[in-house]
SETILUM-850998 format. One record per residue (C-alpha): residue number from 1; residue in one letter; x negated, y negated, z. Coordinates in steps of 0.05 Angstrom, whole numbers, plus 5000, padded with zeros to 4 digits. Example, Ala and Ser with C-alpha at 12.3 -4.5 7.8 and 13.67 -1.06 7.14 Angstrom:
<r k="1" r="A" xx="4754" yy="5090" zz="5156"/>
<r k="2" r="S" xx="4727" yy="5021" zz="5143"/>
This chain:
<r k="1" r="X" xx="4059" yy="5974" zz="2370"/>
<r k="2" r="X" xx="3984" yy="5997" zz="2364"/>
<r k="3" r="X" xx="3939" yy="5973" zz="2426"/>
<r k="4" r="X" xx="3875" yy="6004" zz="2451"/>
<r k="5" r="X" xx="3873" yy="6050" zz="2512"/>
<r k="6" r="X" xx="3809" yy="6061" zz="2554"/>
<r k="7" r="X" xx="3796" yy="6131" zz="2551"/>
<r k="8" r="X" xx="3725" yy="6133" zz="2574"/>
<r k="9" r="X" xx="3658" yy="6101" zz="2593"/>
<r k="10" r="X" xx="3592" yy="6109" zz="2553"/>
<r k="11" r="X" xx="3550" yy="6145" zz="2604"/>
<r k="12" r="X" xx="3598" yy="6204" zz="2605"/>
<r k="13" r="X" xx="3590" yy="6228" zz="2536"/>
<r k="14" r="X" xx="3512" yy="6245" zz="2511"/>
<r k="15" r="X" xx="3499" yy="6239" zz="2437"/>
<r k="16" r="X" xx="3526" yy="6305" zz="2400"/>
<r k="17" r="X" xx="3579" yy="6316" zz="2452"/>
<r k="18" r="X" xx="3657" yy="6317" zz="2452"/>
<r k="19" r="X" xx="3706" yy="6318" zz="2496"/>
<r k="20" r="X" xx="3782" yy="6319" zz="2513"/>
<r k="21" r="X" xx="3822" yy="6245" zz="2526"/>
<r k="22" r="X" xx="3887" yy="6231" zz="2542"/>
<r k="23" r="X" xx="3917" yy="6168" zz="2517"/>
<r k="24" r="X" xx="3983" yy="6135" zz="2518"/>
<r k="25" r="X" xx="4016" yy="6205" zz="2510"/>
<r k="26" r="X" xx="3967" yy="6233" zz="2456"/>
<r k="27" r="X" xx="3917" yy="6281" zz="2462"/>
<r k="28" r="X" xx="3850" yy="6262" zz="2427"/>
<r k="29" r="X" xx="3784" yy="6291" zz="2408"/>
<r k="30" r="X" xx="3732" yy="6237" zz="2429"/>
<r k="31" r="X" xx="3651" yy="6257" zz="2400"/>
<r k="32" r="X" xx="3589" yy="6207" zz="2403"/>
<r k="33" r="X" xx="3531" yy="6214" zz="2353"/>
<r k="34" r="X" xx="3475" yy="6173" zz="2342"/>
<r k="35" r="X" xx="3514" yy="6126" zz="2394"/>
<r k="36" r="X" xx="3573" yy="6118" zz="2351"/>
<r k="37" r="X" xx="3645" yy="6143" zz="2380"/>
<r k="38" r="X" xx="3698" yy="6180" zz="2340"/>
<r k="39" r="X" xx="3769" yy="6200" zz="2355"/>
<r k="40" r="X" xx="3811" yy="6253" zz="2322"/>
<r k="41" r="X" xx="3870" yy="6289" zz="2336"/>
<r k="42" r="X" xx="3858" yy="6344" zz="2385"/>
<r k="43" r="X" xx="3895" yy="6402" zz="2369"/>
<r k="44" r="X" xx="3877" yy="6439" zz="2307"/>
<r k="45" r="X" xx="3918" yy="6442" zz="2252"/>
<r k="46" r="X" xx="3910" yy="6514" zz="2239"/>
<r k="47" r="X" xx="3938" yy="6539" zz="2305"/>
<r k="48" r="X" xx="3927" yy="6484" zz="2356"/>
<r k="49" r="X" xx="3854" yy="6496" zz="2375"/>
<r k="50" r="X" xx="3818" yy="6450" zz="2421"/>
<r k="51" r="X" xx="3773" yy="6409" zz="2375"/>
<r k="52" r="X" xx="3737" yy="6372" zz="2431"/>
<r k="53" r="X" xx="3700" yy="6438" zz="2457"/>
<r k="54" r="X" xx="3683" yy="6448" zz="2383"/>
<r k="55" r="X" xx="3614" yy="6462" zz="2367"/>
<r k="56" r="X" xx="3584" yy="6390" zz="2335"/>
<r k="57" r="X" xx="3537" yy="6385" zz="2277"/>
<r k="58" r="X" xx="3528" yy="6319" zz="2260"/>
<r k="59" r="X" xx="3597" yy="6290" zz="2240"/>
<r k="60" r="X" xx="3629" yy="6355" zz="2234"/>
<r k="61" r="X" xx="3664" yy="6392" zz="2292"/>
<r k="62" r="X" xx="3683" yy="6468" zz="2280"/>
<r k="63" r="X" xx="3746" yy="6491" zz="2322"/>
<r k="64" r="X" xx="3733" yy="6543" zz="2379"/>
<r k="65" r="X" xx="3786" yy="6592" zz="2358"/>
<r k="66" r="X" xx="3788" yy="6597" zz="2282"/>
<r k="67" r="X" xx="3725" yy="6568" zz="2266"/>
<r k="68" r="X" xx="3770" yy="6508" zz="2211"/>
<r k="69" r="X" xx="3722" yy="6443" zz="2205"/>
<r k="70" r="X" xx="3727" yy="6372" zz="2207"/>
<r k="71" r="X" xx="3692" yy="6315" zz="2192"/>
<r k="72" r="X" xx="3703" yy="6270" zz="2263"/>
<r k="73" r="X" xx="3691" yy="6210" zz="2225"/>
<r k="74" r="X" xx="3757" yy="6209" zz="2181"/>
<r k="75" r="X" xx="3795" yy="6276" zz="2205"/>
<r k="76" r="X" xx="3790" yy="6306" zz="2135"/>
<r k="77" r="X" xx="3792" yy="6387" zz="2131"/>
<r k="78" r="X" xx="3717" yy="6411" zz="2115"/>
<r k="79" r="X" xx="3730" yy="6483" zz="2118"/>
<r k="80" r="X" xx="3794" yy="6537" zz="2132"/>
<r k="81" r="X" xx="3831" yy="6563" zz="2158"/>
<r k="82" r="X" xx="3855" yy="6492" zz="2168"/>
<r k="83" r="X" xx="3892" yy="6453" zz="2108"/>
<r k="84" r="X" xx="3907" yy="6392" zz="2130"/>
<r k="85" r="X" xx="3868" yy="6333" zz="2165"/>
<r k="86" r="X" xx="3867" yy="6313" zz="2231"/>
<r k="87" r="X" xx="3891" yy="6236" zz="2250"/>
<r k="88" r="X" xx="3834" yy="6191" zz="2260"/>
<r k="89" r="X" xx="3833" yy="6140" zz="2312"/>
<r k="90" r="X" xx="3795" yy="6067" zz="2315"/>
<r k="91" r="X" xx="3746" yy="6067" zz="2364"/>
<r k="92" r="X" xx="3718" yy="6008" zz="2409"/>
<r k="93" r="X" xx="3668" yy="6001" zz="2456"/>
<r k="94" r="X" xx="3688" yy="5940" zz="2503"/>
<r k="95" r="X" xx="3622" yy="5938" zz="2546"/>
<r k="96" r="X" xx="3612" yy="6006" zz="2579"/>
<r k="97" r="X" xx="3684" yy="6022" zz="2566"/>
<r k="98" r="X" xx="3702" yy="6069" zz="2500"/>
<r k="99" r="X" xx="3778" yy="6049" zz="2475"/>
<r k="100" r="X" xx="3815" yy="6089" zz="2430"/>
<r k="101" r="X" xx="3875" yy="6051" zz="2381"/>
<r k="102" r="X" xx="3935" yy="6086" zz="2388"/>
């Protein structure tokens, strides 16, 4: 069963930011640009990295450790080390409350 889990509110991400959520037992990447919101798995697929204190340009996030890419917007691989994609997660914004499928 799929539902969606508050994970955050709007004023605590700026645009160009991301962060770390927890949500119904996963761990997810959460990044707002141009006032959109976008979820992706958290943990590298290289070698785990943190991918929400990657460095953000635009809709691609660059992992701390190994420097792999991702596009936040769909979790597909953009550069290496990293071969395969992150999972994407639906985003909602329910008034001033960001909810993340899972």
């Amino acid at each position: 069963m799929t539902e969606f889990v508050a994970v955050a509110t709007t004023d605590e991400l700026d645009d160009g930011e991301g962060t770390v959520v927890e949500a119904s037992g996963h761990t997810i990447a959460l990044f707002r640009v141009d006032g959109d919101f976008y979820a992706i798995g958290n943990d590298c697929t290289h070698q785990g990295g943190p991918l929400g204190e990657g460095d953000l340009d635009g809709t691609t996030v660059t992992c701390p450790w190994h420097g792999a890419q991702f596009d936040i917007s769909s979790g597909e691989v953009l550069g290496p080390p990293a071969d395969e994609p992150e999972p994407e997660y639906e985003v909602r914004v329910d008034g001033d409350e960001v909810q993340v499928c899972v």
